[in-house]
C-alpha positions in Angstrom: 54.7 122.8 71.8 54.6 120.2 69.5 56.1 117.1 69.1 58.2 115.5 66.5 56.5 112.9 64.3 58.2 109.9 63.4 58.2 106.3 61.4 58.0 103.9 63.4 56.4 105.6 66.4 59.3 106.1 69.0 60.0 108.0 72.1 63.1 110.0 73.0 64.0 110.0 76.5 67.1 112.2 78.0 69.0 109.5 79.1 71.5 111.6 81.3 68.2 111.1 83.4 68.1 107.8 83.7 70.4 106.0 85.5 69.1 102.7 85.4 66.5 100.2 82.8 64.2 99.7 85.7 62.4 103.0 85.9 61.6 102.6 82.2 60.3 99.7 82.4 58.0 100.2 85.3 57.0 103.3 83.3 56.2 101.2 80.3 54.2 98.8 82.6 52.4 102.0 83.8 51.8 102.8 80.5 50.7 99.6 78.9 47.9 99.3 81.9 46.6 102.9 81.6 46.3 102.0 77.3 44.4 99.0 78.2 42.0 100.8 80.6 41.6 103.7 77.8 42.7 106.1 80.8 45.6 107.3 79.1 46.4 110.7 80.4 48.5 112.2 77.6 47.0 111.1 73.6 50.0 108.7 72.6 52.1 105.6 74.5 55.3 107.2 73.6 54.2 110.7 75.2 52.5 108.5 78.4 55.9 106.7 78.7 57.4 109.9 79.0 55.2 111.2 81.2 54.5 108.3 83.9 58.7 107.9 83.7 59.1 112.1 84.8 57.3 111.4 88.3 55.3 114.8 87.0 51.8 115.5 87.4 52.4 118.0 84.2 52.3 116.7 80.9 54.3 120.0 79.3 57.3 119.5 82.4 57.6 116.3 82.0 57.9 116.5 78.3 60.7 119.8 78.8 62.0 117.7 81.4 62.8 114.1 80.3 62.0 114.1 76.4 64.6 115.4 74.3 65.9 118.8 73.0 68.5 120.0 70.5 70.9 120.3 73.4 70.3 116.8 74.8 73.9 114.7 74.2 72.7 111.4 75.2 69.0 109.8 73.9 67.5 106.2 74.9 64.6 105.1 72.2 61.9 103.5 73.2 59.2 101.5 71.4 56.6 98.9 72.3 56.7 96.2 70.4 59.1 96.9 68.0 60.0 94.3 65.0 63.4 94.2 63.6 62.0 96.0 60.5 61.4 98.7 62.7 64.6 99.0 65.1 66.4 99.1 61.7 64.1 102.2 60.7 65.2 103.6 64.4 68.5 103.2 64.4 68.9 105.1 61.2 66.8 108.2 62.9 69.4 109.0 65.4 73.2 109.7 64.3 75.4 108.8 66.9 77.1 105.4 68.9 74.4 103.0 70.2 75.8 102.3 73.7 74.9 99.3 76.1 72.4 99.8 79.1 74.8 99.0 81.7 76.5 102.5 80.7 73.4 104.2 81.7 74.3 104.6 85.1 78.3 106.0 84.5 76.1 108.5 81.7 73.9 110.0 84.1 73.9 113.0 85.1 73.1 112.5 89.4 72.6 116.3 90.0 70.0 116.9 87.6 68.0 113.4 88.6 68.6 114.3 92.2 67.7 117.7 92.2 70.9 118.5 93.9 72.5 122.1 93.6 75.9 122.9 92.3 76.7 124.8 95.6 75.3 121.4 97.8 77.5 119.1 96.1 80.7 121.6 97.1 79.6 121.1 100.7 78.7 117.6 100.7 78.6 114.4 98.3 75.7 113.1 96.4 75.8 109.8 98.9 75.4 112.6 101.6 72.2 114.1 99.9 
């Protein structure tokens, strides 16, 4: 697999996965200690955010899993330390609306961030689960 390379460096999360700012930011915390131990387990921060956001142990799931694909409908970018030189450059990489954060929750996708069957949420609600 390999990853798409782009000016500025930015990372593509599914953001039907993400319900809420928080997790990201914790991840980019996570990410931001392991650079400045050198014990980065994947080779880039914008793979590592990725990665420590999944909850995975593996780098390829978490990548499949919470990165993007050509199917993926809603994206968040994310970049560390980004000037407004460059979140110009980003917003022209991505054709679509920018949304707000608060929509994040109403955008996810529960049953997929839960794990939660179809057939379980017939039987029951996702409070339930």
């Amino acid at each position: 697999m390999q990853a798409a390379r782009f000016e500025p460096k930015v990372e593509f999360l599914n953001a039907s996965l993400i319900p809420y700012i928080f997790p990201v930011i914790a991840a980019a915390h996570k990410t931001l200690v392991a650079k400045s131990q050198d014990s980065l387990t994947t080779h880039t921060l914008q793979s590592e955010l990725v990665y420590n956001y999944s909850g995975s142990k593996h780098i390829t799931e978490s990548l499949k899993r919470c990165g993007i694909s050509g199917s993926t409908i809603y994206i968040l970018a994310a970049r560390f330390d980004a000037s407004p030189d460059e979140i110009k450059a980003i917003e022209k990489l991505v054709i679509g609306k920018e949304i707000d954060l608060e929509e994040l929750e109403r955008r996810a996708n529960q049953s997929q961030i839960q794990k939660i069957s179809a057939s379980e949420l017939e039987v029951s609600s996702l409070a339930e689960c």
